[in-house]
C-alpha positions as CSV (number, residue, x, y, z in Angstrom):
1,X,0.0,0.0,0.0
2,X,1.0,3.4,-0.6
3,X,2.4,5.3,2.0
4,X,0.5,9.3,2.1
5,X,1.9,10.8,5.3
6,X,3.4,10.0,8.8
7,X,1.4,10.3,11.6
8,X,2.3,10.6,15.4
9,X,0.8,9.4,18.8
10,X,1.5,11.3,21.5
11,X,0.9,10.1,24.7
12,X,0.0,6.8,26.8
13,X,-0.8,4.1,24.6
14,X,-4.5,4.6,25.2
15,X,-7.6,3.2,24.2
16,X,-8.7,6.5,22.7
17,X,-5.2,7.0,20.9
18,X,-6.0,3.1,19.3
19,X,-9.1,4.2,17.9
20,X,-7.9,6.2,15.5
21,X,-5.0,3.7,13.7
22,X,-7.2,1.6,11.6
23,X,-8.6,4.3,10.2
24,X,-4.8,5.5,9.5
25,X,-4.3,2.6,7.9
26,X,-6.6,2.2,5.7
27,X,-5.6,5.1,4.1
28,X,-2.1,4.7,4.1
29,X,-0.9,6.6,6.9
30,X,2.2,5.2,8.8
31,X,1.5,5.1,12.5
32,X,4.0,6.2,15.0
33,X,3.8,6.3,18.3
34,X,5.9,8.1,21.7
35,X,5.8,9.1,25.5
36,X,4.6,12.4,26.6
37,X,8.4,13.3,27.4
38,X,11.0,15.2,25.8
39,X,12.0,12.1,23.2
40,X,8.6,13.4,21.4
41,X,10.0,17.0,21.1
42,X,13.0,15.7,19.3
43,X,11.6,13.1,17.2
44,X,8.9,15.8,15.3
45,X,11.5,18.5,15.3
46,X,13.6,16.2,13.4
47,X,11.1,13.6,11.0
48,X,8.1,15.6,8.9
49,X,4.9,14.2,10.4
50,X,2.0,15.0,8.7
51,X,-0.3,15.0,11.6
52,X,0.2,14.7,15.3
53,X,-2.4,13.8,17.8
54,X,-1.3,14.4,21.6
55,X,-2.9,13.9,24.8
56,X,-3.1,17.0,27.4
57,X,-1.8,17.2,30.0
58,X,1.3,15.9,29.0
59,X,3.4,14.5,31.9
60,X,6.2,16.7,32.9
61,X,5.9,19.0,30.0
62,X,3.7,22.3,29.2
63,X,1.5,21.7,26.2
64,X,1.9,25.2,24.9
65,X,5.5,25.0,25.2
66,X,5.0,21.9,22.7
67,X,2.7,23.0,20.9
68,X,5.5,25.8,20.5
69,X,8.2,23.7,19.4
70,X,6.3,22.2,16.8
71,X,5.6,25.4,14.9
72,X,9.1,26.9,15.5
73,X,10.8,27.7,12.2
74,X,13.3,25.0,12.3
75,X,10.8,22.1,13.4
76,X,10.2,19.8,10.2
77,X,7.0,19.0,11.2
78,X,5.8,23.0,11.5
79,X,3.2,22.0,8.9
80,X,1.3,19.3,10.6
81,X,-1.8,19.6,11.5
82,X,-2.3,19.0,15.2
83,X,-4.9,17.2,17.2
84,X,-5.1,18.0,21.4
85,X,-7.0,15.4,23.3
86,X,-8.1,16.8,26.4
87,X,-10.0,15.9,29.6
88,X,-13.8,17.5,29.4
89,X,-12.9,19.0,32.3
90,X,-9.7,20.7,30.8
91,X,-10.7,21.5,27.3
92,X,-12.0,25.2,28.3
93,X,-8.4,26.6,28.7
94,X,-7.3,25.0,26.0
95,X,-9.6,26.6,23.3
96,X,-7.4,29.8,23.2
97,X,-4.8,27.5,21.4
98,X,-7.1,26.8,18.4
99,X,-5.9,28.8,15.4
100,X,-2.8,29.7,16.9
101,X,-0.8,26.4,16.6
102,X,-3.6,23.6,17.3
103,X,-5.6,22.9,14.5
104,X,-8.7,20.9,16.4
105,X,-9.5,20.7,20.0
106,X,-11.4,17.1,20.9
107,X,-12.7,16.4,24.6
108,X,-11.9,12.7,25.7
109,X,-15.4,11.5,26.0
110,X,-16.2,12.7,22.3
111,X,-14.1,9.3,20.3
112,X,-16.3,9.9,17.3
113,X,-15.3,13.8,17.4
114,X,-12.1,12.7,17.1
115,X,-12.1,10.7,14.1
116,X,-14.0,13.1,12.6
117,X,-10.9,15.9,13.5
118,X,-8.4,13.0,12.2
119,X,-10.1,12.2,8.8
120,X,-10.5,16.2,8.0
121,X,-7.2,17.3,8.8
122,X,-5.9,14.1,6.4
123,X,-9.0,15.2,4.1
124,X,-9.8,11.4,3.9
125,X,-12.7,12.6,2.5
126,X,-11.5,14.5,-0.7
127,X,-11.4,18.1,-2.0
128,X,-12.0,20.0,-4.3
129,X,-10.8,23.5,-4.3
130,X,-13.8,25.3,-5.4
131,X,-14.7,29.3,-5.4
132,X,-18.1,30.1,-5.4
133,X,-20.7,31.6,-3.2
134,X,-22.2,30.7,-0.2
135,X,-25.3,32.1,2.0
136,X,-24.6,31.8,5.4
137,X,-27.4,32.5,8.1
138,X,-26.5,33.0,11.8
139,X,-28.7,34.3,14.8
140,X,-27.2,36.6,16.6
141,X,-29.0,38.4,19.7
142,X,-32.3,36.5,18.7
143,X,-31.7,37.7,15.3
144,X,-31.1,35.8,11.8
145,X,-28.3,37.5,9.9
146,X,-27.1,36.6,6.5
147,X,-24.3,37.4,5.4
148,X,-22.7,36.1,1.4
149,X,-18.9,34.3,1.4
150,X,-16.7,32.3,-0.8
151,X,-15.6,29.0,-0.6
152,X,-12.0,27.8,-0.9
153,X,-12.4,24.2,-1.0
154,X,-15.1,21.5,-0.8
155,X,-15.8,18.0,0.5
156,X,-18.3,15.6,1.1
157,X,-18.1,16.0,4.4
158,X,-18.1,19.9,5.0
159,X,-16.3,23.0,3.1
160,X,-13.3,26.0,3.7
161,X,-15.0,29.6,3.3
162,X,-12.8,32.3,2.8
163,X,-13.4,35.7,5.1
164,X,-13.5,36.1,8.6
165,X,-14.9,33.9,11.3
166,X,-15.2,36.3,14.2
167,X,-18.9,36.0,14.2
168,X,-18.9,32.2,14.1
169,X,-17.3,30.8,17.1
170,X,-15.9,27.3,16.9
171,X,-19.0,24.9,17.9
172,X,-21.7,27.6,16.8
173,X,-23.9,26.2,14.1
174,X,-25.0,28.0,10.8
175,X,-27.4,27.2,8.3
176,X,-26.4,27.4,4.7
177,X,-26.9,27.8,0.6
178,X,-24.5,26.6,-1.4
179,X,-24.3,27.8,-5.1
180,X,-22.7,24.8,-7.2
181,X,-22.1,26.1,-10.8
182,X,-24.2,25.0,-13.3
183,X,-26.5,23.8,-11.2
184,X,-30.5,25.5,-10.5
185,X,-30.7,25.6,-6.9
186,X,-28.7,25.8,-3.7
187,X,-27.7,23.2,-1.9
188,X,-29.1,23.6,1.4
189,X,-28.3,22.7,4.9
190,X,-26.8,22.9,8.6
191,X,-23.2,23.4,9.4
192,X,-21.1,23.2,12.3
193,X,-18.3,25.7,12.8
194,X,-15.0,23.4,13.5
195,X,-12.1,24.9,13.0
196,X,-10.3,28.6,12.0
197,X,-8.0,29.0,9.5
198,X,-4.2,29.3,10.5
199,X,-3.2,32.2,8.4
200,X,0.3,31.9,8.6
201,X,0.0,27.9,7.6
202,X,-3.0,28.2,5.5
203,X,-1.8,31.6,4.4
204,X,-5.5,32.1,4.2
205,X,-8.6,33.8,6.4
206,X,-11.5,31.6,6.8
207,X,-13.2,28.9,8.4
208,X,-14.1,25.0,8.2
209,X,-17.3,23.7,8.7
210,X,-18.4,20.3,9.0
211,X,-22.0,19.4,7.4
212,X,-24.3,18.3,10.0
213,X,-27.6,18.0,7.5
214,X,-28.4,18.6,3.9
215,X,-31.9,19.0,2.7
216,X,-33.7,17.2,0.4
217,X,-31.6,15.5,-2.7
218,X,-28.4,18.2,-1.4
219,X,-26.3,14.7,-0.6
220,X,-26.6,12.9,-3.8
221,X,-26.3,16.2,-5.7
222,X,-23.1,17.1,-3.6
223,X,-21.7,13.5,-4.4
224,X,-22.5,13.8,-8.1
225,X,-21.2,17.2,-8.2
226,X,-17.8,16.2,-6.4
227,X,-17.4,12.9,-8.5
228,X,-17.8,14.8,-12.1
229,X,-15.0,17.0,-10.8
């Protein structure tokens, strides 16, 4: 099988951790694995991972000051995306970290959150980069606002939107049109707000979302659309 990207463990060999490595495997990801301790530092600064997923807290070491290393110039893994596992009740704290070095934020209890983080961040599920325009819809103080964007890229699973994502914090959910070219009507639905774009990696503004629902025939038209491309 052919080998797309090293991925790192960080942490106790847990049964959380485990969950994730068929799902590497299957699509070709090499699975590597290392204590919380200093050792884990050394081995990403030197080998290009493509992702990392790491456990918090981490032993005798300071997760920001980790999470530091990684994205320090000289680090050969600067531009893997990063997944912190956290206890629920340690997550909170944590959330100031998203967009400024951690790319998703999952709480211990949520296992199917983080596969979803993992397959997204691999885009398991394939994209298309994509510009066209999108209708989002958020209530804000008891009050729909919509407000028109662009997309940068597109999967079955959810979509990148250019512009900024002040107004939608990570976890807020949005309802949606999607424009596909060519095509008569929107795709409609409801989004989650996952992640914001890390300008300096991404060299982008934006947001992910992850589709929670699409209306009527919008998944079979969204599949059709994607597979023609």
């Amino acid at each position: 099988m052919e080998t797309h990207g090293d991925v790192l463990l960080v942490g106790h060999e847990s049964s959380l951790l485990e969950t994730v490595v068929p799902l590497l495997r299957r699509s070709g990801h090499a699975v590597h694995r290392s204590p919380a301790t200093s050792a884990c530092v050394e081995l990403f600064q030197a080998t290009p991972f493509q992702l990392l997923v790491m456990e918090h807290p981490l032993s005798d070491l300071d997760t920001g000051g980790v999470v530091a290393a990684l994205r320090t110039r000289s680090s050969a893994s600067r531009s893997a995306g990063l997944v912190v596992v956290a206890p629920d009740d340690e997550a909170g704290p944590l959330v100031t970290m998203l967009g400024r070095g951690v790319n998703r934020l999952v709480r211990r209890s949520d296992a199917a959150e983080l596969m979803v983080a993992v397959a997204d961040l691999l885009a398991v599920a394939p994209r298309r980069a994509l510009r066209t325009v999108v209708q989002l819809e958020v209530t804000l103080g008891g009050r729909p606002n919509r407000t028109l964007v662009q997309t940068v890229n597109l999967s079955r699973s959810g979509m990148l939107i250019r512009g900024t994502g002040r107004h939608f914090p990570v976890g807020s959910t949005i309802r949606f049109e999607l424009i596909l070219p060519g095509q008569p009507t929107p795709i409609r639905g409801i989004a989650e707000v996952v992640r914001h774009a890390e300008r300096r990696r991404e060299r982008i503004d934006g947001f992910g979302v992850r589709f929670q629902k699409l209306e009527s025939d919008g998944e079979p038209r969204l599949d059709q659309y994607l597979t023609q491309r």
